[in-house]
Each structure stands twice: as structure tokens, then as C-alpha cells.
C-alpha positions as CSV (number, residue, x, y, z in Angstrom):
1,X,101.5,48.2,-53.2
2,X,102.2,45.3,-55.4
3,X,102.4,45.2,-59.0
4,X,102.0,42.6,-61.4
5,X,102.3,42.5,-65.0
6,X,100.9,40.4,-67.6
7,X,100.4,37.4,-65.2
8,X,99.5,33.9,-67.0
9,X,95.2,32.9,-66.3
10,X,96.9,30.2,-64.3
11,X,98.2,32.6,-61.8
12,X,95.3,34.7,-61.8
13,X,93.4,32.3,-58.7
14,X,96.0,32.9,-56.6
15,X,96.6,36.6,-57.1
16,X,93.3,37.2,-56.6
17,X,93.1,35.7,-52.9
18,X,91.5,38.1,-50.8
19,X,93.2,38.3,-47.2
20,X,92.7,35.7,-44.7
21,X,89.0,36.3,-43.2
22,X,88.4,32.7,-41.0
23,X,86.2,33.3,-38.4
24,X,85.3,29.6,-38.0
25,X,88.2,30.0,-34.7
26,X,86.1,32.7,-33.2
27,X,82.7,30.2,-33.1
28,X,83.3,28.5,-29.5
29,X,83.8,32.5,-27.9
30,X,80.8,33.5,-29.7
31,X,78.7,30.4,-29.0
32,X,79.6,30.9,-25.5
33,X,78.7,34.4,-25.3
34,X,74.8,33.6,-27.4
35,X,74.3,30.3,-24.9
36,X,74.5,32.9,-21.9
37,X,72.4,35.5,-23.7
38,X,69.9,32.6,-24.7
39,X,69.9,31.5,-21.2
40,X,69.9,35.2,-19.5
41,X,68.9,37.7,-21.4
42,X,70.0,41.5,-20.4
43,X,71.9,40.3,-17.6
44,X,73.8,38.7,-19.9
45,X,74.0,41.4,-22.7
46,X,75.0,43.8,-19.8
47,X,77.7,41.3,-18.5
48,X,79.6,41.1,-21.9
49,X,79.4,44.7,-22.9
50,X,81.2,45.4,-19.7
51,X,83.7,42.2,-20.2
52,X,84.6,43.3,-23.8
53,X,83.6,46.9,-23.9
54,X,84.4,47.9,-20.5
55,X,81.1,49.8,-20.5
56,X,78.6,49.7,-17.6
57,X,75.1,49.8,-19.1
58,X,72.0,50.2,-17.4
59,X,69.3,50.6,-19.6
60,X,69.7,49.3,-23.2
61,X,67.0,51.0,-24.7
62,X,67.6,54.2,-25.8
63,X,65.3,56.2,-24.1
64,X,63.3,59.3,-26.2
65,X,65.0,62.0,-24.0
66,X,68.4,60.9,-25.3
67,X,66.8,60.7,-28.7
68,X,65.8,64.4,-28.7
69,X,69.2,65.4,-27.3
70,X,71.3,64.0,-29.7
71,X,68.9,65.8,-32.7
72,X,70.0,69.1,-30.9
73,X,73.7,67.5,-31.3
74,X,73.9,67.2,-35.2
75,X,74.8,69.9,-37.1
76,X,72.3,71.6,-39.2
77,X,74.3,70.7,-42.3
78,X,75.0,67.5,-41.6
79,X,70.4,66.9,-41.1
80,X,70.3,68.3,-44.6
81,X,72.7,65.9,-46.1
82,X,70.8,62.9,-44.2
83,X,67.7,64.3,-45.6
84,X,68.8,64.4,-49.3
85,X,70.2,61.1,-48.9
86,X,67.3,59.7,-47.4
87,X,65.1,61.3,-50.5
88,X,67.7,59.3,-53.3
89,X,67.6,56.1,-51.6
90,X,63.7,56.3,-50.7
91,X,63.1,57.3,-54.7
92,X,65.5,54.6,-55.9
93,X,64.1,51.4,-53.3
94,X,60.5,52.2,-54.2
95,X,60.6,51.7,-57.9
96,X,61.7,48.0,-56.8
97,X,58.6,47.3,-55.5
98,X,56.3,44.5,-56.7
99,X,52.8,44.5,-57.8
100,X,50.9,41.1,-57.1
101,X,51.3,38.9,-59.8
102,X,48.2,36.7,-61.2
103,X,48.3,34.2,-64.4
104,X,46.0,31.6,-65.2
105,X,48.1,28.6,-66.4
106,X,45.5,26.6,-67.8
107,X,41.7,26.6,-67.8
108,X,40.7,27.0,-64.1
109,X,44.5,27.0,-62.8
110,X,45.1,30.4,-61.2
111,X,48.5,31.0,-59.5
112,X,49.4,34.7,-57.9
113,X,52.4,35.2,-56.4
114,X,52.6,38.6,-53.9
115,X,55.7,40.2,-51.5
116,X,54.6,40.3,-47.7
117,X,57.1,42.0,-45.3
118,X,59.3,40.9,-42.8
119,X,57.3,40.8,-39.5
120,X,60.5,42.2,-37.1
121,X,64.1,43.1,-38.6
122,X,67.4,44.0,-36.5
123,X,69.4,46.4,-37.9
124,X,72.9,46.0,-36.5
125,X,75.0,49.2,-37.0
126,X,78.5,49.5,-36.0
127,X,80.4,52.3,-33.8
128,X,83.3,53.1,-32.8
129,X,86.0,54.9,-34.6
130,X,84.0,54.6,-38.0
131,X,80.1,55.0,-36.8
132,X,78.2,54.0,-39.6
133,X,75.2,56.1,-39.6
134,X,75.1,56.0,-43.3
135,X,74.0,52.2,-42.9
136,X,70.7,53.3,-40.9
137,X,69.6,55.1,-44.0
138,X,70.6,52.1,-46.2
139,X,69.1,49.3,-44.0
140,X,66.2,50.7,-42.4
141,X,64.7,53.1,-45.6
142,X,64.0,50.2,-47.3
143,X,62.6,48.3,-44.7
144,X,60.2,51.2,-44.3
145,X,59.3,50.9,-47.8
146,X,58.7,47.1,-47.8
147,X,56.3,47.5,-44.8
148,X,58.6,46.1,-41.7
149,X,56.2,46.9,-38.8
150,X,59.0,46.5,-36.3
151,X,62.7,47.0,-37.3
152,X,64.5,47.2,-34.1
153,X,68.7,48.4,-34.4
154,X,71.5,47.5,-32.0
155,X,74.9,49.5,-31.8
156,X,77.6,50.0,-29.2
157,X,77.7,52.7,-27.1
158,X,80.8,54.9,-26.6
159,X,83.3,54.9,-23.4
160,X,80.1,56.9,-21.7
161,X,77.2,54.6,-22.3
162,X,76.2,57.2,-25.4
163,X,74.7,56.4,-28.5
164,X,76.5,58.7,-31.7
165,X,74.0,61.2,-32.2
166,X,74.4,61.1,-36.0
167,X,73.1,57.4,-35.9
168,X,69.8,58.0,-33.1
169,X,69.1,61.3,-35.6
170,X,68.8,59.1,-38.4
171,X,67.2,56.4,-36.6
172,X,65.0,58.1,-35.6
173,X,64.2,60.1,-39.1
174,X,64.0,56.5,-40.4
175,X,61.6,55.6,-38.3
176,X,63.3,52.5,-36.5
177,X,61.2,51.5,-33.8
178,X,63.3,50.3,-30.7
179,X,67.0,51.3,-30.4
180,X,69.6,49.8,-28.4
181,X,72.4,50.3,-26.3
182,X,74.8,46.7,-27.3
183,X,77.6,45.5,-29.7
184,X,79.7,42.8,-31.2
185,X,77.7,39.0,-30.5
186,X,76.1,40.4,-27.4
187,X,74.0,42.4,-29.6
188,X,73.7,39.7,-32.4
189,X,72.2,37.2,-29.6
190,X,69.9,39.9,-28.3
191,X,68.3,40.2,-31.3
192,X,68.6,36.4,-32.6
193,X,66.4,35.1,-29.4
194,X,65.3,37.9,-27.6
195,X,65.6,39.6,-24.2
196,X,63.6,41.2,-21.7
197,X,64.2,44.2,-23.5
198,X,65.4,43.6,-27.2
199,X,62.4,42.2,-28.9
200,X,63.6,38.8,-31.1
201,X,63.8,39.5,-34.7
202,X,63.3,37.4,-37.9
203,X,66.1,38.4,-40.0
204,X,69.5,40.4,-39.0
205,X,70.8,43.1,-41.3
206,X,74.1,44.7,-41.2
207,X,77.9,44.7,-41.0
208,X,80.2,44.2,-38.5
209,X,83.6,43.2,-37.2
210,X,84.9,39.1,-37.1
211,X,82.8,38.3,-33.9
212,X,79.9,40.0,-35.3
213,X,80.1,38.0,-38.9
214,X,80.7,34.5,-36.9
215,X,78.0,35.3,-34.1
216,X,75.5,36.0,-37.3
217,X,76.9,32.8,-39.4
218,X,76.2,30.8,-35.6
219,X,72.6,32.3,-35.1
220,X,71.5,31.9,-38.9
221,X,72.0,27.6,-38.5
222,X,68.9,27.5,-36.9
223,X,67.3,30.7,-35.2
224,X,67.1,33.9,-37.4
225,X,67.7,34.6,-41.3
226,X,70.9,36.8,-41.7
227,X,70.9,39.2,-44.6
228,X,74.5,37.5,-46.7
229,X,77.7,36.3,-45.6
230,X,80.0,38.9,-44.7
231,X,83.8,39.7,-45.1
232,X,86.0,42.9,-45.8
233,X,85.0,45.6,-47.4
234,X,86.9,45.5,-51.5
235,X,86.7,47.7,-54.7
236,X,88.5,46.5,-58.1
237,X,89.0,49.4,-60.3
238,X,88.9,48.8,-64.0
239,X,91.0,51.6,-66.0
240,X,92.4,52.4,-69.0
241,X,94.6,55.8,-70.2
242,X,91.3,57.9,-70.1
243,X,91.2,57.2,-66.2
244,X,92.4,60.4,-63.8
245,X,95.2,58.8,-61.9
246,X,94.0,61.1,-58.6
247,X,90.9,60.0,-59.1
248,X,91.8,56.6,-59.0
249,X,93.9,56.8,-56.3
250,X,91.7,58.2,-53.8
251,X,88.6,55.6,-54.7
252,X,91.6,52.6,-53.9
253,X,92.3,54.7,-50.2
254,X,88.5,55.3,-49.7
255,X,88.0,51.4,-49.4
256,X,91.7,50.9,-47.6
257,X,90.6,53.2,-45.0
258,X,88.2,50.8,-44.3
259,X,90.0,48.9,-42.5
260,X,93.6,46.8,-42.2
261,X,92.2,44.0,-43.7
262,X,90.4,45.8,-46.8
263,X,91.9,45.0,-50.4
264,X,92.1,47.3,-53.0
265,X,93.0,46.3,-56.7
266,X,93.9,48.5,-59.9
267,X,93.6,45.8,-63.1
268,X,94.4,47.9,-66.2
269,X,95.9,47.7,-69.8
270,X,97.9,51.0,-69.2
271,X,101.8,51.0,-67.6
272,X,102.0,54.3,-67.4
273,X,98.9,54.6,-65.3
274,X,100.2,52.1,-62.8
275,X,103.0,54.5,-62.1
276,X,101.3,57.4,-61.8
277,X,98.4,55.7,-59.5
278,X,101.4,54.9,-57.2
279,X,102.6,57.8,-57.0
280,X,98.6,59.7,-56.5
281,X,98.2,56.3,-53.7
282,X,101.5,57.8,-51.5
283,X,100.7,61.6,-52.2
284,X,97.3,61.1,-50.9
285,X,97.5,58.8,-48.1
286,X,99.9,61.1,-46.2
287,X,96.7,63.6,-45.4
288,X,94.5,60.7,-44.2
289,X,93.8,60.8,-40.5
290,X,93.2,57.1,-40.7
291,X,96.5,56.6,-42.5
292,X,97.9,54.0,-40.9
293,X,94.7,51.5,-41.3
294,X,95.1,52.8,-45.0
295,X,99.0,51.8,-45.0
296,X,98.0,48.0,-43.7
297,X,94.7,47.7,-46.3
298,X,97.4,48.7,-49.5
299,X,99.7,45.8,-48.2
300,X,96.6,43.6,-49.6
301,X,96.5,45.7,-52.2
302,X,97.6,44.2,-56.4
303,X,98.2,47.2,-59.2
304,X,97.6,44.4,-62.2
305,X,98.6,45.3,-66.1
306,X,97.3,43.0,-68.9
307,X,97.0,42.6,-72.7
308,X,93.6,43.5,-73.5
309,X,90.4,44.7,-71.9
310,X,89.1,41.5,-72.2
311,X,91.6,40.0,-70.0
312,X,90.6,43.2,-67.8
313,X,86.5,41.6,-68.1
314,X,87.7,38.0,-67.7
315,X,89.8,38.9,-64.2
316,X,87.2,41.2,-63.0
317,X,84.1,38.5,-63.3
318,X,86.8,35.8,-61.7
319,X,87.3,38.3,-58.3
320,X,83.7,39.2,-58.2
321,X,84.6,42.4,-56.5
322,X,82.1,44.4,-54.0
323,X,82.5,47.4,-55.2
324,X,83.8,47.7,-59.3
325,X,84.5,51.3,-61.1
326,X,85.2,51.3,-64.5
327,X,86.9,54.3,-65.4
328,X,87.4,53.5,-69.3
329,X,86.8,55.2,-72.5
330,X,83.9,52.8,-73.3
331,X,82.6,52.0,-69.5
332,X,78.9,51.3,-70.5
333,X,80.0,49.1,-73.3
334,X,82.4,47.2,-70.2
335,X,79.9,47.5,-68.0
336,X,77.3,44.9,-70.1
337,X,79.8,42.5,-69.7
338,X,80.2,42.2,-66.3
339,X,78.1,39.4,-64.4
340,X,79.9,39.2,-61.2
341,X,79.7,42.7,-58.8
342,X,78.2,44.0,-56.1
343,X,77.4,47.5,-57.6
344,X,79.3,49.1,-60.5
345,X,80.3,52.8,-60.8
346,X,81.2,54.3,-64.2
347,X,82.9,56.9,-65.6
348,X,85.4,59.6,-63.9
349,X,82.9,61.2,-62.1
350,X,81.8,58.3,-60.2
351,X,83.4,57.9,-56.9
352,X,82.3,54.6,-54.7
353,X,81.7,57.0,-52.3
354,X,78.7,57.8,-53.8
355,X,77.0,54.7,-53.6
356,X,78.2,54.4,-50.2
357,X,76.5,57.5,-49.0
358,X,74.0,58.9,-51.0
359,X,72.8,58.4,-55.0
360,X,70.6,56.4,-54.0
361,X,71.8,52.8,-54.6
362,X,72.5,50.3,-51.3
363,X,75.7,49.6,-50.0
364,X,75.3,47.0,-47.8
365,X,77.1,44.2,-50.6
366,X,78.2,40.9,-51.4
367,X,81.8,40.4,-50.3
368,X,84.5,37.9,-50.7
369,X,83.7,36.8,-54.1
370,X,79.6,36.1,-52.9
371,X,79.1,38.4,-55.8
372,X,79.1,35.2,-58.0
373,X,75.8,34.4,-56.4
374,X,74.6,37.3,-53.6
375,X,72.7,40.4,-54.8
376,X,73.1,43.7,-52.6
377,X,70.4,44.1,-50.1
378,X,67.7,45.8,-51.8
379,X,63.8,46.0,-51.2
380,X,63.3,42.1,-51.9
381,X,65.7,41.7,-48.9
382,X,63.0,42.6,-46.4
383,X,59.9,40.8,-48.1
384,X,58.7,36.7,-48.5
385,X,57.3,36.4,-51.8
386,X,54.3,34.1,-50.9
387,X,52.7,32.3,-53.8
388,X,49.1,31.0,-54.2
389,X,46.9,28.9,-56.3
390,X,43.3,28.1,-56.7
391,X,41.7,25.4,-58.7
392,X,37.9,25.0,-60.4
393,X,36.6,21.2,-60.5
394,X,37.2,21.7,-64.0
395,X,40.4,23.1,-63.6
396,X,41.2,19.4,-61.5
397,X,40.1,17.9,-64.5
398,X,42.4,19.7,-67.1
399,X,45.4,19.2,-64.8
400,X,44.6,15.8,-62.3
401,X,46.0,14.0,-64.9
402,X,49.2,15.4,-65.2
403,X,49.2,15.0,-61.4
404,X,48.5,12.0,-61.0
405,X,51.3,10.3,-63.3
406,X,53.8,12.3,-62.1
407,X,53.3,11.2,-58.4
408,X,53.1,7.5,-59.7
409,X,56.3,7.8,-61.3
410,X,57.5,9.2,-57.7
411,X,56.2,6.7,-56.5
412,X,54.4,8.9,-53.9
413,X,50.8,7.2,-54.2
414,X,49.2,8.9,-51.0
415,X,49.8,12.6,-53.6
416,X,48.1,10.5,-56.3
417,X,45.2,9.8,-54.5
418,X,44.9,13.5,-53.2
419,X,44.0,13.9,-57.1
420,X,41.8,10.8,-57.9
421,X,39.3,11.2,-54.4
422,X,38.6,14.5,-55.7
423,X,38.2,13.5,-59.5
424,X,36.1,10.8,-59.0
């Protein structure tokens, strides 16, 4: 872990540098791969999950048999903890919804504006040695809420053609309508133009490896919305002496278990915290099955000391971090003065881990610094907000004029004379 202290502002760009995430060298495999799949459908999807996957698929929907099996799989334990989950993040995504909005401007101007669903959504969910069943709950609850009537998911089976049973339980709890057996861009093109069995979709949710982010960056050019650009997952933690150097030591290996190419920082005002994080980081890590993916992730890792807690506010807002915790004396009073993050976590007793799994905020988030700009999926990420607007004849005659000399200014005369037909 590196540690830097009392760095000048001009140093802070580059020590802030998340690690190198270019998938720009992986577009011509993917394009190849969603040309095929364009052109071939399952065949195709079939053909690559055996290429890359070495998995021999028949049928890639899921089929309700295997969907009742693996509910008799999951521990009893484990359906409860879905459950309560499920409850938080259903009770926290329905207070975002929208009533229909109506204002008259002017005299007999009347303008609504109202949030209609997403016809179709795919809900990509990853396997393997981390299966994210978690990111069903986070992805398709509120898609549920917002009114989806399809939301079809995509993940990649195991050596044995299986499905995780954790992630059909909760898919099926959730109430996702198709489910299918196909990963990395095979399962991005699937759902980006359709097969003979994976229905096309509108919009593509979820995270994924480097092939998966540049097969949704290819596909959202011109055929499907994609939910935000993608990259590693992060956390910054903000601290100060009142911070519980275990505690902060296990929320920077929580997001380093991620994956090798996770970053972690610590930016505090405290030197003796630094040290005694270090030490928490190497006691810790040592029980971790996924240690060594830990060990790479800390290698990206920065352990930062500065002057004042407003250098701390200034550094944070420049990194825009994914996931912040501010484990300070005076955390709310921090917290207002944050603008760039995905979602913030405050106090002691506020793991990441939380968020991730189940108080009821998403954790599908802006990486990479998008938190300058993204939001976190949410409930507005599965709705259009379609506007409207109806006008009396003497409503024309309150407002025509306006029209019509701001189109003659644009010179746009054919706009002009939509007004003046209808006003004479």
C-alpha cells in the first residue's frame, strides 16, 4: 500500500489515476462476436459460450423445472436474508416514484410531464467465482416498481451448463420474466438485437468484466440504451482520529476483493491512523479466501495524509469516488459538502457492504470518476419521462406571438407559419 503525505494540489491529478481500464483494444473481438450474433442468433450465442467458456449449451432458457430445483438448493437462511433485502430496497425505490406532473404556464398553456416504463430491460448478472445474485435484487426490484412488463436477465452458466441457484431463486422472487443460460458479449448481443430465444431489449442493466463493458459501450452507438459507463469497482474512505482503524481496514479489503484491478484509497488528516490502517489492512487480508485478488487490488491502492479536512473535501470531490465512507467526528456536516459520489456511508457503523447488499440503497454506481456527472441506477433508470402540452385558441393567442418572433429570428419561417395559419 502506498502512502503519501501532504502532496501539493498539483500532484493530486496524478495520484488520483485510477488503474488502466481501456477496453477500446477489445472492440474489434467484441464487434466480431455481436456481427455473428446479429447475423445468427443462438447458433451463434451457443458457438461462443463453448469458444470462450468451454460450455456446451443446449437450451438457453432456463427452463421452470430448473427454476424450482435450485429454490430447494438455497439455504433457508440464506431466502430469509434475500427476503429482508428485497423488503429495504422495495420500501426505499418506491418513495422515488413520480406523480404526473401538470402546470398551466400561461392562460390556456397546459404542460404535464408523466414517467412511463421501459417496455423490455436485460438484466445482465455476472457468475463465476463472485455470482452476483445481490445485483438481481438491485436491478430487477426496481424495475418491478417502475412497471417493466418484460425484464429478461442473462448470466453464464457454470462448468455443467447450471445456473447459481442463489441467482434463479432470486430471479425468480423478483419476478424476472425470461432467464438465460449466456455470458460475457455473447450475452450482451443476445439481448442488444435479439435471438430466437432471448427476446431484444431496450436498455441493458448490469456489470460485468472488460468484454462485457466494451460489448455494452459497442451495442449502445446505435442499438440499445446501456444503463452508465462502467469500470472497476472503488471506495475512498474519508477519516479522521475518531475512525476504528479495523473498521477501516476491512471496508478498503471489501472493495480490493473485488477484483485485481479495484482501488482502494484512505485520505485522512491523521498519521497515526495511516499506520495503524496498515497494519489492520495485513492482519486482515491474511484470512481472506480471495486474498491474493485482495493483494493485487492494494497495489492500486494510496493511504493519503493532508492538512485539513478541507483538503480531505477538495480531494474527495476531485476523484469522485463510487463508493465514499466518512468515518469522522462530524460526517453529516462532511457529508453536505460533497457533490461528487456514487453513494456515501457515514459514521463507524456504516460498512459499504451494506449498501451493497441490503439497506436498501442501489449499488449498481458510477465508476471511474462518472460520479462528476452519473447518478446510481435508481427508479428513474427504468422510466421515459414523456412530457405533453395542450393549447386553447386563446391560449395560441397569448403565446403565438412569442412563437412567432422567436422562429423568425431562427430564421425557421415554415415553424412561424405553423403559428400564424392557425392565428389568423
Amino acid at each position: 500500500m502506498n502512502t503519501i503525505k501532504y502532496p501539493s494540489k498539483d500532484e493530486w491529478p496524478e495520484l488520483l489515476k485510477r488503474p488502466e481500464n481501456d477496453v477500446t483494444e477489445l472492440f474489434d473481438t467484441a464487434k466480431t462476436v455481436l456481427d455473428d450474433i446479429k447475423k445468427n442468433g443462438d447458433r451463434a450465442v451457443k458457438r461462443f459460450t463453448k469458444m470462450f467458456d468451454g460450455i456446451e449449451v443446449e437450451e438457453l432458457k432456463v427452463s421452470r423445472q430448473e427454476i424450482e430445483d435450485a429454490a430447494a438448493a438455497v439455504p433457508e437462511e440464506l431466502k430469509q436474508a434475500i427476503l429482508k433485502a428485497k423488503q429495504n430496497i422495495e420500501k426505499f425505490h418506491s418513495i422515488q416514484k413520480e406523480n404526473e406532473r401538470v402546470l398551466e404556464t400561461m392562460p390556456g398553456v397546459v404542460c404535464r410531464q408523466k414517467s412511463v416504463p421501459v417496455e423490455k430491460v436485460g438484466l445482465y448478472i455476472p457468475g463465476g467465482s463472485a455470482p452476483l445474485f445481490s445485483t438481481v435484487l438491485m436491478l430487477a426490484v426496481p424495475a418491478k416498481i417502475a412497471g417493466c412488463p418484460e425484464i429478461i436477465l442473462c448470466t453464464p452458466p457454470a462448468a455443467d451448463g447450471s445456473i447459481n441457484p442463489a441467482i434463479l431463486y432470486t430471479a425468480d422472487l423478483v419476478g424476472v420474466t425470461g432467464i438465460y443460460k449466456a455470458g460475457g458479449i455473447q450475452a450482451i448481443g443476445a439481448m442488444a438485437y435479439g435471438t430466437e430465444s432471448v427476446p431484444k431489449v431496450y436498455k441493458i442493466f448490469g456489470p460485468g468484466n472488460q468484454f462485457v463493458t466494451a460489448a455494452k459501450q459497442l451495442v449502445s452507438l446505435k442499438d440499445v440504451a446501456i444503463d452508465m459507463p462502467a469500470g472497476p469497482s472503488e471506495v475512498l474512505v474519508m477519516a479522521d482520529d475518531s475512525a476504528v482503524p479495523e473498521f477501516v481496514a476491512a471496508d478498503l479489503l471489501s472493495q480490493a476483493e473485488h477484483g485485481p484491478d479495484s482501488q482502494v484509497i484512505l485520505v485522512t488528516n491523521s498519521e497515526q491512523l495511516i499506520e495503524k490502517v496498515k497494519n489492520e489492512v495485513q492482519l486482515q487480508l491474511e484470512s481472506l479466501p480471495r486474498k491474493e485478488i485482495a493483494a493485487k487490488a492494494l497495489d492500486n491502492s494510496r493511504l493519503i495524509l493532508l492538512e485539513s479536512v478541507e483538503e480531505m473535501t477538495e480531494l474527495t470531490n476531485l476523484y469522485a469516488p463510487e463508493h465514499l465512507i466518512i468515518s469522522m467526528n462530524n460526517d453529516e456536516e462532511v457529508a453536505e459538502q460533497i457533490v461528487n459520489a456514487g453513494s456515501v456511508f457515514l459514521g463507524n457503523y456504516t460498512p459499504e457492504s451494506a449498501g451493497d447488499y441490503a439497506s436498501g440503497t442501489n449499488h449498481t454506481l458510477p465508476t471511474n470518476g462518472y460520479a462528476t456527472a452519473y447518478s446510481g441506477v435508481n427508479l428513474d433508470s427504468f422510466v421515459k419521462k414523456i412530457t405533453y402540452q395542450k393549447i386553447t385558441k386563446e391560449g395560441l393567442r397569448q403565446i403565438g406571438g412569442v412563437i412567432e418572433t422567436m422562429a423568425a429570428a431562427e430564421h425557421l419561417n415554415a415553424h412561424k407559419n405553423a403559428v400564424t395559419v392557425r392565428l389568423k
